[in-house]
N, C-alpha and C positions, 0 to 999 in steps of 0.2 A: 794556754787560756788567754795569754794577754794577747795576742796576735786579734783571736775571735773579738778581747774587748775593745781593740781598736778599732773595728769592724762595728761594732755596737755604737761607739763614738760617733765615727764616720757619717754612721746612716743615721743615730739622733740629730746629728747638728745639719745634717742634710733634713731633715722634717720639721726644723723650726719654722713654726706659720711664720713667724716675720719676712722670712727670704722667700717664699713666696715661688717654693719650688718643686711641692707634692702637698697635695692632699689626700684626704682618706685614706684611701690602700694603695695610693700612687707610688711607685720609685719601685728600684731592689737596688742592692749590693752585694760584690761577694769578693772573695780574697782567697790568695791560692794558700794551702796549709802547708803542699809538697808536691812532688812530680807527679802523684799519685791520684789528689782528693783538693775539692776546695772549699771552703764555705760559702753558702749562698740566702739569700731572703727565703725564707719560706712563706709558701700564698695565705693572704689573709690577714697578714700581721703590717703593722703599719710603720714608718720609720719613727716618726716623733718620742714613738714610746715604746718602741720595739728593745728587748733585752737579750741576753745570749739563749734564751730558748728559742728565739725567731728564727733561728739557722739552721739551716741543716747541711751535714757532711756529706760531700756527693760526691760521686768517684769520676774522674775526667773520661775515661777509655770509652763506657758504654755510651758518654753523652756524646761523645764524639762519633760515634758509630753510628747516631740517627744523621749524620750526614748522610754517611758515604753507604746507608743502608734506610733510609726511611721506611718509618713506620704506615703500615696501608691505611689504618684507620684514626681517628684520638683514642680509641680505647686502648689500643696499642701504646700508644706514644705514652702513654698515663703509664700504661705496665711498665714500660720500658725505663721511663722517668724516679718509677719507687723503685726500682730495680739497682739503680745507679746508687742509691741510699746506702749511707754506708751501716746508718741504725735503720731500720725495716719500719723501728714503730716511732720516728721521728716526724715531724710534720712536713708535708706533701709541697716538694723545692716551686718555686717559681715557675711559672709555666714559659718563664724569658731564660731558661738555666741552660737552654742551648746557646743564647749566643753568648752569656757567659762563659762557657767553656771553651766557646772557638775563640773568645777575644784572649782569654788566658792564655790561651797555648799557642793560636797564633802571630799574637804581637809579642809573648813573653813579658805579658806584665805581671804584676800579682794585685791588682786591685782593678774593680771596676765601678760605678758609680753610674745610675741612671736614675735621670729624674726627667720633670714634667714641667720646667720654668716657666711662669705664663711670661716672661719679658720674653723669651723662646719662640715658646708655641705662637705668641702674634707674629713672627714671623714664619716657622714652621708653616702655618695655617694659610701663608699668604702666597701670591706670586715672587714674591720674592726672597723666598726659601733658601734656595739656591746662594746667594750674597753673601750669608754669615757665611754659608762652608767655603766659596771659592776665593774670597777677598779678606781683607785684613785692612783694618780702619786706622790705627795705633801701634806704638811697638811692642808694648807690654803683652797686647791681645799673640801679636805672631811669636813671642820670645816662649810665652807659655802654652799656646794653643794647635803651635806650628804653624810651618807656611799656608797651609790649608787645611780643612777637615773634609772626610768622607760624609756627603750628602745621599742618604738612602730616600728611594721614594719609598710613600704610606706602603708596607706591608701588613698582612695578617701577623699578630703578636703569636707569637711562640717558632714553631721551625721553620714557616714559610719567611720570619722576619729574620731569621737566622740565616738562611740560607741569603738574602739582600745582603745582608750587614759583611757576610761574606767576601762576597763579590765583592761589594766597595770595598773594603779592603786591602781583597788581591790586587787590584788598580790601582791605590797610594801606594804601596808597597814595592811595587810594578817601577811609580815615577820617581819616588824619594829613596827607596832602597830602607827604607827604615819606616818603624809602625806607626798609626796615627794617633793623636794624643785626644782627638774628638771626633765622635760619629754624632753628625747631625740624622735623625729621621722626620720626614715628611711625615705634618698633620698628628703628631707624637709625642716628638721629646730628644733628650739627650743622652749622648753618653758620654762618660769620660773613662779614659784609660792610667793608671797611677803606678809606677813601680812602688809605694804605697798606698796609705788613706791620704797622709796629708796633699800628695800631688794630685790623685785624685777629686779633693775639694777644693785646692785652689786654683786647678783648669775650669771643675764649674761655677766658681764664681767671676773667673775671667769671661768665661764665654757667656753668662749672663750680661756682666759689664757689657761686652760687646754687641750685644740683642739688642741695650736700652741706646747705647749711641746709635748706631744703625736704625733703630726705628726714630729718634728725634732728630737725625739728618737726612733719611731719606719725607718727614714731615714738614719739615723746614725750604727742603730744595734739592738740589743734586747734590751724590754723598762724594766727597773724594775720597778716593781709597789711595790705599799706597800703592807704589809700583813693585811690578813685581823682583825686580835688583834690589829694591830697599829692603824688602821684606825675605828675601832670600839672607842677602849680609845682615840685618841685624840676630836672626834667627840661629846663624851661622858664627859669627862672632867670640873669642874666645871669651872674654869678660862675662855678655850674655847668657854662655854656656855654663860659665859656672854659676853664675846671678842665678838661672833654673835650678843648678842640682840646689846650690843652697836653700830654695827653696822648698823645693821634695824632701829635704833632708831634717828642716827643723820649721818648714812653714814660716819661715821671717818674711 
């Protein structure tokens, strides 16, 4: 139970109006429990005030199988989705709990975090979309964020956005040989990837940081970005490396 209230933590301190990073029914979260099963936001429930009833226990194998076997219809995909349930009469997962389950199993993390930052979305929503995920402004931004993040264009929400987030993916994965710690999506939102909660909310308070610079240097004039040797070695850096786990580890 205390795993799930971390989870509850996670996604409350992620729906304080102040940060300025979901409203209403915006975000989900979810967290692996075991090789098996993870927990996930169930639809309709909001984070700000969501409690450990907001979850529901979903089993990984059948959600995985709407990949590599898509469902013909939604009404399908619906069946398929309670199906995955590990209680029957539990409340109806996320209609995002596909790419939950690919992100868990295929980067091997156990937490994921999506929200809707409007420091984000003004750029998400712009031409210049593309900049947060390819560039790096600061060190702090590449130490926590990685040298890059996966930029998905706007997808349909549920398996067609699954199926993008996918791909970009396989492509970091491809060039870094290791998983990404943030998928940007076009006209959307964010995600962040956590071997906990805590690393998971302090990637998305970096990559907020990074939206608000980037958008008052690309207002002001031309942005410098770091190069790409800088941002490889600091990223790379032993000190650095552990400066990150420490912080996954106690959030300092």
């Amino acid at each position: 139970m205390t795993a799930l209230m971390d989870l509850v933590t996670l996604s409350r301190e992620l729906g304080k109006p102040e940060r300025n990073l979901v409203i209403i029914g915006e975000g989900n979260t979810s967290l692996r429990i075991d090789a098996e099963t993870f927990w996930v936001k169930a639809s309709g429930y909001q984070l700000p005030s969501i409690d450990a009833q907001g979850f529901t226990q979903v089993r990984f194998a059948p959600i995985l199988d709407l990949f590599e076997h898509p469902p013909a219809t939604q009404t399908e995909q619906k069946a398929r989705l309670r199906a995955a349930c590990v209680d029957a009469s539990a409340p109806m997962p996320s209609i995002e709990t596909s790419f939950h389950a690919m992100l868990l199993d295929v980067c091997q993390v156990n937490c994921i975090a999506h929200t809707h930052p409007i420091a984000v979305n003004r750029l998400m929503c712009s031409e210049h979309a593309e900049l947060l995920a390819t560039r790096r402004i600061f060190p702090d931004e590449a130490v926590l964020c990685g040298p890059e993040s996966v930029f998905v264009p706007y997808a349909d929400p549920g398996l067609p956005l699954g199926f993008a987030i996918r791909e970009g993916v396989r492509q970091y994965m491809a060039t870094y040989a290791e998983a990404p710690k943030v998928v940007l999506l076009g006209n959307h939102g964010l995600i962040t990837l956590g071997k906990n909660p805590t690393e998971a909310f302090n990637i998305t308070l970096m990559v907020v940081k990074a939206a608000e610079i980037l958008w008052g240097a690309l207002a002001i004039g031309e942005v410098r970005f770091m190069s790409r040797e800088d941002i490889l070695h600091i990223y790379r850096r032993p000190d650095e490396i552990d400066r990150r786990q420490r912080f996954m580890e106690d959030g300092a």
